[in-house]
N, C-alpha and C positions, 0 to 999 in steps of 0.2 A: 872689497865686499864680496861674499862669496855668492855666489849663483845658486838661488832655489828650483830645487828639480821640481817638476810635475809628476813626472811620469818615473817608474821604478822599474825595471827589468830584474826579474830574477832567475836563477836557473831549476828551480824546483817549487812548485804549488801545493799546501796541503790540501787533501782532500774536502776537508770541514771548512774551507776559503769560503764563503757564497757571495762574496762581494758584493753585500751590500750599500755599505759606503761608495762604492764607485757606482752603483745602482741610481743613486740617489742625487750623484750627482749628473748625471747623464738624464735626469726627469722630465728635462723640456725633451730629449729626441723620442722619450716614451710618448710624451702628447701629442710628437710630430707623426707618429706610427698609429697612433689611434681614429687620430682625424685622417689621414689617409684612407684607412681600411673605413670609418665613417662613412667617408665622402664620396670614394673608389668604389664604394660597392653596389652603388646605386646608380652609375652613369651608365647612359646611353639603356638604358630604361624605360619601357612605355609608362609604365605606373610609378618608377623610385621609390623613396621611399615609404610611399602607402605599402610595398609588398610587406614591410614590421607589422601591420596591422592585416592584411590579406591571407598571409600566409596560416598562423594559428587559427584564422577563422575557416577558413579553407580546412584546415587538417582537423579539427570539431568535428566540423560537418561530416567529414569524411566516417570520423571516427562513429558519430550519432549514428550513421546511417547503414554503418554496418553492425558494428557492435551493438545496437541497443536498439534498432528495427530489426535488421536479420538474423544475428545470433541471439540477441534479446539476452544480454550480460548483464548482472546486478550491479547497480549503482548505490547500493542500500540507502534508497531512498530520497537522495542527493538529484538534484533537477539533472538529469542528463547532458546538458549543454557545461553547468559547471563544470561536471566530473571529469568528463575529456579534455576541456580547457585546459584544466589545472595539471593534468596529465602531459598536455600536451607541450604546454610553457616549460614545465620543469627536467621532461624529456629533452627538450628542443636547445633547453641552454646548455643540457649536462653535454649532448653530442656535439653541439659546435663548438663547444670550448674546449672536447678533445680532437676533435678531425681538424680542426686549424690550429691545433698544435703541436700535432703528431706531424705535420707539414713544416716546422720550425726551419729545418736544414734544409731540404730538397726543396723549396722554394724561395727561399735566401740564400742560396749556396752565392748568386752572384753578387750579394753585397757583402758576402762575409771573407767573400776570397780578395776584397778589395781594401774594405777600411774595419780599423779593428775598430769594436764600442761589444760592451759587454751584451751578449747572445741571450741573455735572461729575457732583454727589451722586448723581442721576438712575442715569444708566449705570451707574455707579459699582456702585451699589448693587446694579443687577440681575443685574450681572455674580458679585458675591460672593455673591449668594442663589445662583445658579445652582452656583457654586462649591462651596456645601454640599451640595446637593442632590447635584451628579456624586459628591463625598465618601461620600454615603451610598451611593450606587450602587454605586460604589468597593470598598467595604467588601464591597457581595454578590458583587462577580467574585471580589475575591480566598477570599473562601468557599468557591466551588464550584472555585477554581483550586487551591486547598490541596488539593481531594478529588482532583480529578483529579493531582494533585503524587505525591499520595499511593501511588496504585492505580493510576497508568500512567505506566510507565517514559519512554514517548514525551514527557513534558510537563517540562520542567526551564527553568529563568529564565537567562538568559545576561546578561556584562558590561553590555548596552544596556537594564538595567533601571534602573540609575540616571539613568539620561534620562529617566524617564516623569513624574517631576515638572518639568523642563524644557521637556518637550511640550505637556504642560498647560496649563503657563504661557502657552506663544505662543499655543497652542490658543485661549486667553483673551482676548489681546492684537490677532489677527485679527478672532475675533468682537464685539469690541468697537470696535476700530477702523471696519470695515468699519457695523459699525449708525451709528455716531457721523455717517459721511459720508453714509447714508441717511435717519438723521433731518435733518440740515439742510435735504434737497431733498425730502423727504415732508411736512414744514409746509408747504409750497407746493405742493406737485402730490402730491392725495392718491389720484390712480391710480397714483404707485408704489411703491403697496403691493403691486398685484396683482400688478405685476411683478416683484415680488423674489420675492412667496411663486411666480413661476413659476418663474423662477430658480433658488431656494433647489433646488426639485425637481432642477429639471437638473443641479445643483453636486454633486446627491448620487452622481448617475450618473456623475459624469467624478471619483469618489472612490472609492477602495478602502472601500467602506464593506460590501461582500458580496463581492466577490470579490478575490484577491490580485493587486500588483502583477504577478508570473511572467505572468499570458496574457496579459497586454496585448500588443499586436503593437508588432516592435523601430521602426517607424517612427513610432511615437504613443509611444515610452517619455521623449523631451527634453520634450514637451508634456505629460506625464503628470507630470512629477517636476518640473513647473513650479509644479501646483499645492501651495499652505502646507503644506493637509490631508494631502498623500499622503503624505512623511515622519515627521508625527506619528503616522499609523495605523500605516505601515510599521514605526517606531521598537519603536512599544507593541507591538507581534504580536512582533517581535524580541526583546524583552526578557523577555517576558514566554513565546512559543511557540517558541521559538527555530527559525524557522524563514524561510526566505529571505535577503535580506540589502540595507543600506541601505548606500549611497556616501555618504559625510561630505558628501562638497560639495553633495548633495542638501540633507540637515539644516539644514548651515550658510545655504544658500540659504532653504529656508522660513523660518528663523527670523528672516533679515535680510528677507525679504519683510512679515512678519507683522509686524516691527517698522516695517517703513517704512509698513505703512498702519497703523498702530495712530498715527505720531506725524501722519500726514496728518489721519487723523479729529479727533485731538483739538487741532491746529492750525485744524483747518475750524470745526466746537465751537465753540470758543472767540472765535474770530473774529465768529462768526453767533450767538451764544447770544444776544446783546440784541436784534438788530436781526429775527432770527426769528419774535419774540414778535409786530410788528405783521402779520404774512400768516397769524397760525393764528387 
């Protein structure tokens, strides 16, 4: 009877491989990666995991009290407290789902230099911890959205709410992509790190993340609705505040941007996953 192989060694890889199949079947060590970073991230904690819920309220507040007491920023009309919320949530996933991804290599170098399982898991996984995490957060907007639903007439949900799970999504899809093509060139050059997190800063600024599309001036609005994030913010404010208003071809464009670097990153990934290992 002959012996059935498991495992296949070859001497050349194509490019277009994304091993999925072997992805899938490796699923439970993805669950095992998740609940870790879950579990891990909260020990030895005075508060744990109340900070899911502290933190977006914490950065609101922050936001209320400069932007909309001291520089006194347009929320056209949108209760204050929503506006940065929704800002804040959607900022907050898109950055952790690239900064602990763009970390893929250089903090797994010690388990990748030891046992092989497909390097995809990695990202993968941070991506879906972070997934719960906005999920919970999620859960407290729409809390305080219900109340303000409730007791002020100005606040009601329009057609473009059911986009917000679509937004999310790409939301995801960016910030994963975008870390995927940083981790490959940050195992090699670990000063750029510095410069993404200077980056990251500035991406926040050239984002609707405090103040509304409306002021931006009509000659920066083609460069403005260029970037992924500004659709997904604008979408969620819209659906959810009903107020302002998104052009399709905007949407459609971030989505197909987000997806064009989501399939760059993990074409680059995949490509550099092995050969990465010898420069960290």
């Amino acid at each position: 009877m002959a012996n059935e192989w498991e495992w296949e060694l070859q001497a050349d890889k194509k490019w277009f491989q994304y091993g999925l199949v072997e992805l899938w079947r490796c699923r439970g060590l993805l669950q095992s990666f998740v609940k870790k970073e879950l579990t891990a991230g909260y020990q030895q904690t005075i508060m744990g995991v109340f900070w899911l819920v502290i933190q977006p309220l914490l950065t609101t507040l922050f936001y209320f009290l400069v932007f909309s007491k001291i520089v006194k920023v347009s929320t056209n009309g949108a209760p204050p407290l929503l506006f940065y919320m929704s800002g804040a949530l959607l900022w907050g996933y898109f950055s952790d789902c690239f900064t602990s991804t763009m970390y893929s290599f250089v903090h797994n170098a010690h388990i990748f230099n030891k046992v092989y399982f497909p390097r995809l898991i990695v990202p993968l996984s941070m991506v879906i911890t972070h997934s719960v995490r906005t999920g919970i957060q999620f859960i407290l907007f729409l809390i305080i959205y219900v109340n303000y639903w409730i007791f002020d007439d100005a606040v009601h949900p329009s057609q473009y709410i059911w986009l917000v799970p679509v937004m999310l999504f790409f939301t995801a899809l960016l910030g994963l992509g975008m870390g995927m093509i940083v981790a490959v060139f940050m195992a090699k050059y670990r000063d750029l790190e510095q410069l993404m997190n200077f980056m990251l800063r500035l991406f926040m600024f050239v984002t609707p993340v405090v103040y509304p599309a409306s002021i931006v001036p009509e000659k920066y609005k083609v460069l403005f609705w260029c970037n992924p994030l500004t659709p997904v913010i604008e979408t969620f404010r819209l659906g959810f505040l009903h107020g302002g208003t998104v052009d399709s071809i905007y949407i459609f464009t971030g989505m197909a941007s987000s997806l064009l670097v989501f399939f760059i990153g993990l074409t680059l990934f995949k490509f550099r996953e092995i050969k990465v290992m010898d420069t960290i």
